[in-house]
C-alpha positions as CSV (number, residue, x, y, z in Angstrom):
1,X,92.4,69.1,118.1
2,X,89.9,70.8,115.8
3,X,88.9,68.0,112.5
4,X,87.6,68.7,109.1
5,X,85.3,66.1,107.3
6,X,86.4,65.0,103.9
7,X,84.6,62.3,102.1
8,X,83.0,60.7,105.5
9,X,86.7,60.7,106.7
10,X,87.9,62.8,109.4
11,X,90.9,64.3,109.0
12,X,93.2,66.5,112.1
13,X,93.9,70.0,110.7
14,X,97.3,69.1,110.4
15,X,97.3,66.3,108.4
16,X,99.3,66.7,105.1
17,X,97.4,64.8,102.4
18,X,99.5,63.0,100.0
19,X,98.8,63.8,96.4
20,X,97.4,60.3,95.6
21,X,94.8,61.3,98.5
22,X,94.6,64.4,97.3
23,X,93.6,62.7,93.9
24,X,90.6,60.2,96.0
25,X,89.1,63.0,97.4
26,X,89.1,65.6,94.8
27,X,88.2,63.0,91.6
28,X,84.4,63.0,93.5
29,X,84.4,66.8,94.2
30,X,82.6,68.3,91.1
31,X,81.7,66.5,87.8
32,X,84.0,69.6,85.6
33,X,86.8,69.1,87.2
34,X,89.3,66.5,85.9
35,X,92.2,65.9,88.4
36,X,95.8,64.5,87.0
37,X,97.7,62.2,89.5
38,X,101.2,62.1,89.9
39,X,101.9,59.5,86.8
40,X,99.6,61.7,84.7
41,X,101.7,65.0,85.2
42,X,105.2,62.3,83.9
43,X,106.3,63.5,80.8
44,X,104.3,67.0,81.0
45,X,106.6,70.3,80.7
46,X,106.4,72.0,84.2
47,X,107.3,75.3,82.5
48,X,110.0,77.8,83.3
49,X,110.8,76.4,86.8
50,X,111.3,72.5,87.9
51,X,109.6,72.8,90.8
52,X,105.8,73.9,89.0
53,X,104.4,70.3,89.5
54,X,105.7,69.6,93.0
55,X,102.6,69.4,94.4
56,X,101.6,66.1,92.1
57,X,98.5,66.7,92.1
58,X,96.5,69.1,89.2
59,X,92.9,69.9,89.3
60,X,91.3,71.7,85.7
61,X,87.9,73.0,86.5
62,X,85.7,73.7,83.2
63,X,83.3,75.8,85.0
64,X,83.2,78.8,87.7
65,X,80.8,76.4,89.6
66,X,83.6,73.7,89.6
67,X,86.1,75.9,90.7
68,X,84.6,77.4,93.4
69,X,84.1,73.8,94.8
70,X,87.4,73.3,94.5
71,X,88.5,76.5,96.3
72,X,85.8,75.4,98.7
73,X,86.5,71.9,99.3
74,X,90.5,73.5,99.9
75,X,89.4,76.3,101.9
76,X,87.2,73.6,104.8
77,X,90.2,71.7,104.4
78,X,93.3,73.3,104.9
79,X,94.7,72.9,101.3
80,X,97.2,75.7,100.3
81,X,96.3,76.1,95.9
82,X,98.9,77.0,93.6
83,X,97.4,78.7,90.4
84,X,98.8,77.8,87.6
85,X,98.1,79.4,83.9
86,X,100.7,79.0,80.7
87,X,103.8,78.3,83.1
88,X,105.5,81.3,81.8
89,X,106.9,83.0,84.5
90,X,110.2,83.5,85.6
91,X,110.1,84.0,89.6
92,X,108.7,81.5,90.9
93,X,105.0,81.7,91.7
94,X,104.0,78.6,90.2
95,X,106.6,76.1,92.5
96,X,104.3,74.0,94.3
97,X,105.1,71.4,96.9
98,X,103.5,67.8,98.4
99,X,100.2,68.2,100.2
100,X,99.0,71.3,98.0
101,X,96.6,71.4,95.1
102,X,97.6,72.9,91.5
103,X,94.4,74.9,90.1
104,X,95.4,75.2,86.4
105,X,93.0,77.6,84.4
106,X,93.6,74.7,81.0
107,X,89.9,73.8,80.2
108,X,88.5,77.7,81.4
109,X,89.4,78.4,77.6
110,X,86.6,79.6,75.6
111,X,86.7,83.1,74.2
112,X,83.4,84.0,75.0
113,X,82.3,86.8,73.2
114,X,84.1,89.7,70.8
115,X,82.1,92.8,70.6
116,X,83.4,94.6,67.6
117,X,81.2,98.4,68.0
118,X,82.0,98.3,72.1
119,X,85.6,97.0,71.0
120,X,85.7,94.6,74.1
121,X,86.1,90.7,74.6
122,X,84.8,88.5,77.0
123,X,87.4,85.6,77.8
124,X,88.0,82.7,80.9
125,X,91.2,82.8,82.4
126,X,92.7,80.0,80.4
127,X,92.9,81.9,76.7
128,X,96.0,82.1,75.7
129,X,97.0,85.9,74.9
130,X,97.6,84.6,70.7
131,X,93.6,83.1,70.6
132,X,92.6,86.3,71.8
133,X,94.7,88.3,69.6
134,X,94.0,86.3,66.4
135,X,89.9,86.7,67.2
136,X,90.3,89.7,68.2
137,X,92.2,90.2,64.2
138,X,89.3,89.3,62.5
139,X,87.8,92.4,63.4
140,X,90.5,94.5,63.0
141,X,91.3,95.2,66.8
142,X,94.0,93.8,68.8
143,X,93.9,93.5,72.9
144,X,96.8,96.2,73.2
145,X,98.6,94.2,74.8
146,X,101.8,92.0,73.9
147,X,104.3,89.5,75.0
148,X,106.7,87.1,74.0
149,X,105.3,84.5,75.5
150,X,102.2,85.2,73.8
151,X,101.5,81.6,72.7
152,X,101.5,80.4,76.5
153,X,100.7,83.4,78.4
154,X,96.9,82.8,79.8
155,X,94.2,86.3,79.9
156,X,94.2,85.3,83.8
157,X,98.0,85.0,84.4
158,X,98.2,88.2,82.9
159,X,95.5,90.0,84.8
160,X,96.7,88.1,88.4
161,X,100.2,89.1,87.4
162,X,99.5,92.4,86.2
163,X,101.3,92.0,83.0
164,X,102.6,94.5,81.1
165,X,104.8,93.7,77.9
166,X,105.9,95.1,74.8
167,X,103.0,97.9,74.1
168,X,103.0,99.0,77.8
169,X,104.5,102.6,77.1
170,X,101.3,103.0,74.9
171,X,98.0,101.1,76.4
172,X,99.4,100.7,79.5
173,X,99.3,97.7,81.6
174,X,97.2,95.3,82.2
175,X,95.4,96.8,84.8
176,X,94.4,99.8,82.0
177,X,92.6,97.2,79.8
178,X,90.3,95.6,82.6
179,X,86.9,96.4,82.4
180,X,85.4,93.7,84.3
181,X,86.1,90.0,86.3
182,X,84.7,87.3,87.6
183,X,87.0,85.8,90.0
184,X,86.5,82.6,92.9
185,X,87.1,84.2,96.7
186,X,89.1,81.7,98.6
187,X,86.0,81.1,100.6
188,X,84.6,79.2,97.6
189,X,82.1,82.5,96.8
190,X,82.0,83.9,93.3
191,X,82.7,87.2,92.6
192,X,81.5,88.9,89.3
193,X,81.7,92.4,88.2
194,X,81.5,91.5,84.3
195,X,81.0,95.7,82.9
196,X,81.9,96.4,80.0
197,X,82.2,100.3,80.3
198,X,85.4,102.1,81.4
199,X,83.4,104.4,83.5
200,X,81.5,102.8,86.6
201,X,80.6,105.3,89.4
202,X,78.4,102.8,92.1
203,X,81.3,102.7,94.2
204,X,84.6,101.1,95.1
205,X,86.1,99.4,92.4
206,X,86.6,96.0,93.9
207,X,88.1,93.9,90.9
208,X,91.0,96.4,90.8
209,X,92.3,93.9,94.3
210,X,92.2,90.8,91.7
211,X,94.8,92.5,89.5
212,X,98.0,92.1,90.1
213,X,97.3,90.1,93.2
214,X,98.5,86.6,92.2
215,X,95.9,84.9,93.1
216,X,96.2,86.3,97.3
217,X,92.3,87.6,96.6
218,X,90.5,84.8,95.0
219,X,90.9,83.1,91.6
220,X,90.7,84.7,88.3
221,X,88.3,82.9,86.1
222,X,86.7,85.3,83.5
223,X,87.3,88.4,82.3
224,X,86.2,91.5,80.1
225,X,89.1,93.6,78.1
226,X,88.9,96.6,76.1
227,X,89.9,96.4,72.8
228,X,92.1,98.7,70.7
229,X,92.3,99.4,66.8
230,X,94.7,97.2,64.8
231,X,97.5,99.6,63.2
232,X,98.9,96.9,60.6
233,X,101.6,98.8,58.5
234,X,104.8,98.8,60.1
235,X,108.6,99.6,60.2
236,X,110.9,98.4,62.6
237,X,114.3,99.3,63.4
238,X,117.4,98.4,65.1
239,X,119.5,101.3,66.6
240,X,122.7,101.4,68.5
241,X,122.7,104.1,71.4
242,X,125.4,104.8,74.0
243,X,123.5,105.0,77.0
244,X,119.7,105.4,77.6
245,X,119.5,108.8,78.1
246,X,120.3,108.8,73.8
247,X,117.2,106.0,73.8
248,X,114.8,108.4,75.3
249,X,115.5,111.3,72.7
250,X,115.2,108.7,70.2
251,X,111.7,107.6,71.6
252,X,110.4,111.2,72.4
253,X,111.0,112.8,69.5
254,X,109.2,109.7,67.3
255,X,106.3,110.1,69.8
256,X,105.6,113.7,68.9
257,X,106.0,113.2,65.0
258,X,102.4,114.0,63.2
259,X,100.8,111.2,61.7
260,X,102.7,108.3,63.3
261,X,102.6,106.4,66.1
262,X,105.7,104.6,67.9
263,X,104.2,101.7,68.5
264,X,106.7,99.7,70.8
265,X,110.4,101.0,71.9
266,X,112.4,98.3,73.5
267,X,115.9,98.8,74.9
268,X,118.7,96.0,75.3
269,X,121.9,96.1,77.2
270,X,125.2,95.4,75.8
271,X,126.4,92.0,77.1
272,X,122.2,90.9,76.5
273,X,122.3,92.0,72.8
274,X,126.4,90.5,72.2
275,X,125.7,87.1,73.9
276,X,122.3,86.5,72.2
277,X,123.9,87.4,68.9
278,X,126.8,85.1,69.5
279,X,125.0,82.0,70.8
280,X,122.6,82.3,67.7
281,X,125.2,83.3,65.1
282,X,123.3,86.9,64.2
283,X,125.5,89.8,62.4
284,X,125.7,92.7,64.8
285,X,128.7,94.0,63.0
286,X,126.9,97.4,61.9
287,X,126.7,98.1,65.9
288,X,129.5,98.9,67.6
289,X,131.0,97.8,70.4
290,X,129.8,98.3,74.0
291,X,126.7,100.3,72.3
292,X,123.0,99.4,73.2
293,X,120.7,98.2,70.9
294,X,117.1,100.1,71.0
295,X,114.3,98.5,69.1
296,X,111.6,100.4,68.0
297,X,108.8,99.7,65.5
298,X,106.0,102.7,64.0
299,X,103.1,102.3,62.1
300,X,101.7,104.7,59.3
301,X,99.0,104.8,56.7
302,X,101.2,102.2,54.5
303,X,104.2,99.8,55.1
304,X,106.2,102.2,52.9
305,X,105.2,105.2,53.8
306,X,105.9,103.7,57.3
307,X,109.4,102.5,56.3
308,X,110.2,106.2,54.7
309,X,109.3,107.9,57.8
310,X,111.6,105.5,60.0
311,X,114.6,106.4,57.7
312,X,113.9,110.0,57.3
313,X,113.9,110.0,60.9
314,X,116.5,108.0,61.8
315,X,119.2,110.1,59.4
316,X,117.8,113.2,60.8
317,X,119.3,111.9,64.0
318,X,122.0,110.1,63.7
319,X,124.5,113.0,63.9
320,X,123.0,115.2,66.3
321,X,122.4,112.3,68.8
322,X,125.7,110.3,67.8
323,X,124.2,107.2,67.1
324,X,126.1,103.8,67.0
325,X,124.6,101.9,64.0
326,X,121.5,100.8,62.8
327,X,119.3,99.0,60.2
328,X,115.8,99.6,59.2
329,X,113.9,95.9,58.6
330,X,113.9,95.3,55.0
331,X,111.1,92.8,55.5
332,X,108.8,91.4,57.8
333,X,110.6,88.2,58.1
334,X,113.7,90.4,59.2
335,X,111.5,92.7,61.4
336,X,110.6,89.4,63.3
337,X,114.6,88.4,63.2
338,X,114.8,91.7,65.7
339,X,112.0,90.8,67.7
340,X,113.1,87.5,68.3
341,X,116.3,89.2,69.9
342,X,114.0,90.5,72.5
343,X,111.7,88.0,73.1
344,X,113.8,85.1,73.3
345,X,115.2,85.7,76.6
346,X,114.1,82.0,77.9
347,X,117.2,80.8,75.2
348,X,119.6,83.1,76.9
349,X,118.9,82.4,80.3
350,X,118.6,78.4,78.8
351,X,122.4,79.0,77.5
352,X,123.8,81.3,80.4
353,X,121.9,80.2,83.7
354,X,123.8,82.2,85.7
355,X,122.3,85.1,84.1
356,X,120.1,87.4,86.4
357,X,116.3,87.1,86.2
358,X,114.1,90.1,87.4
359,X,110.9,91.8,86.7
360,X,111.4,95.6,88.1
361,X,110.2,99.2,87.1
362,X,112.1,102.2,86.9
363,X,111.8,105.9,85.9
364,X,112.7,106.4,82.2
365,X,115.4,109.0,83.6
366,X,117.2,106.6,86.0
367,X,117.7,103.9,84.0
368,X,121.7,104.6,83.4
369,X,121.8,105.3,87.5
């Protein structure tokens, strides 16, 4: 039977080391990594799924150079990793299990650079996407990208995951704001393609394979995104509509008005929008019954002039597209009242468990199929 060498101990290839071993051997590995046992991960939140600190054993590299000894040290070894960012998703991938290693991306943290005239950032994998956003603010750009989880979601969660979010009908995914990686191979190697132009012509694009592959590639560890301008004056709004098909006139015609830009359009099923409303005691009592709610939010030169527009538009098509309610945020603190609707959905699923959890695209056109 073929051995591996750990620590001046052989070990059989299929011997499963417990996570207290797990902790003996890997405390020596690298001086930036720190390792949590099993009593140090008592007490932590494992995050949207029980199962995320199975394994019982975390490693935290601080460097590149300490995670590729990890991945190394794992790879001669036979030691299936579980990466693990801000714990915020909703299928699974972080469940880990005895005899496995969790890599969380915790101390890679450091936003390492804002270039305001290139409109880029340089992050590691462990920024959360609200640092980046509120660096990013001070120079009046924003990473065009957003989520609900924003205060947990990690750069290298989103870029492994492929993230997409509330401003996806606009900047894209994230795959559109890449420019450049670093990433650990699971050999232990470090890969590094760290452009910071959107056009690169010296052949295949290789970090494309690290997006959106979970981690099956090698390890997000840094990363470079493009930037976008900050649009700050907005109006948001709350419609009712009676199937999508109504949503998507909504959306296309405030996409082709002059001088504003629809900004996010967000639609929510019936049951979704009643049930949330109900288990948090909101007034839906403009929208009637059995009607979806569509969120949508513009931005304009001023917040009024913003506001106007939304309410000019929104009477010019409430007849012609029979349209089942709606209210125009008064304020910003109601604005974020309607967004909380949408990004809440942890609470719902919280209060009704038996509620369905997916992550699925569709065609604009199919989505009352």
């Amino acid at each position: 039977m073929a051995s591996n060498e750990v620590d001046g101990m052989t070990l059989a290839q299929s011997t499963t080391l417990t996570p207290l071993e797990l902790h003996r051997h890997l405390s020596k590995l690298h001086p930036e990594l720190t390792v949590l046992s099993p009593q140090d991960l008592q007490g932590r939140h494992p995050g949207e799924h029980s199962g995320n600190f199975g394994a019982g054993v975390m490693v935290q590299p601080a460097t590149v150079d300490a995670a590729a000894a990890l991945v190394g040290w794992c790879a001669k070894n036979d030691v299936a990793i579980v990466p693990q960012g801000g714990l915020t998703g909703l299928v699974g991938g972080n469940v880990s299990v005895a005899g496995e290693v969790i890599l969380s991306t915790a101390r890679l943290n450091r936003i390492l650079a804002i270039e305001p005239e290139e409109m880029t950032a340089t992050v590691e994998a462990g920024v959360t996407l609200e640092a980046l956003q509120q660096a990013a603010a001070e120079h009046g750009l924003t990473p065009g990208i957003d989520l609900g989880s924003r205060g947990s979601a990690t750069i290298g969660g989103m870029v492994s995951t492929n993230a997409g979010g509330i401003l996806a009908f606009r900047n894209g995914v994230m795959r559109h704001q890449v420019l450049g990686l670093e990433a650990v191979l699971p050999s232990g190697d470090i890969f590094s393609d760290l452009t910071r132009v959107v056009k690169v012509s010296a052949g295949p694009d290789l970090k494309q394979l690290f997006i959106g592959g979970e981690g099956a590639f090698g390890l997000v560890t840094k990363v470079v995104l493009k930037l976008e301008p900050q649009r700050p004056y907005r109006a948001t709004a709350m419609l009712g509509a009676a199937d999508a098909r109504t949503a998507l006139s909504v959306i296309r015609h405030l996409r082709t008005l002059p001088g504003v830009t629809l900004e996010a359009a967000e639609m929510m099923w019936p049951r979704y929008i009643r049930d949330h409303a109900r288990l948090k005691g909101l007034d839906l009592s403009w929208l009637e019954e059995d009607a979806s709610a569509l969120l949508v939010e513009i931005s304009g030169e001023s917040v009024d002039a913003a506001a106007a527009t939304l309410e000019d538009q929104l009477a010019e098509l409430w007849e012609p597209l029979d349209l089942k309610g709606g209210i125009v945020a008064k304020s910003l603190d109601q604005a974020r009242r309607f967004w909380d609707i949408r990004e809440d959905s942890g609470f719902y699923y919280a209060e009704i468990p038996e509620a369905a959890s997916f992550d699925v695209s569709v065609p604009p056109t199919r989505l009352d199929a």
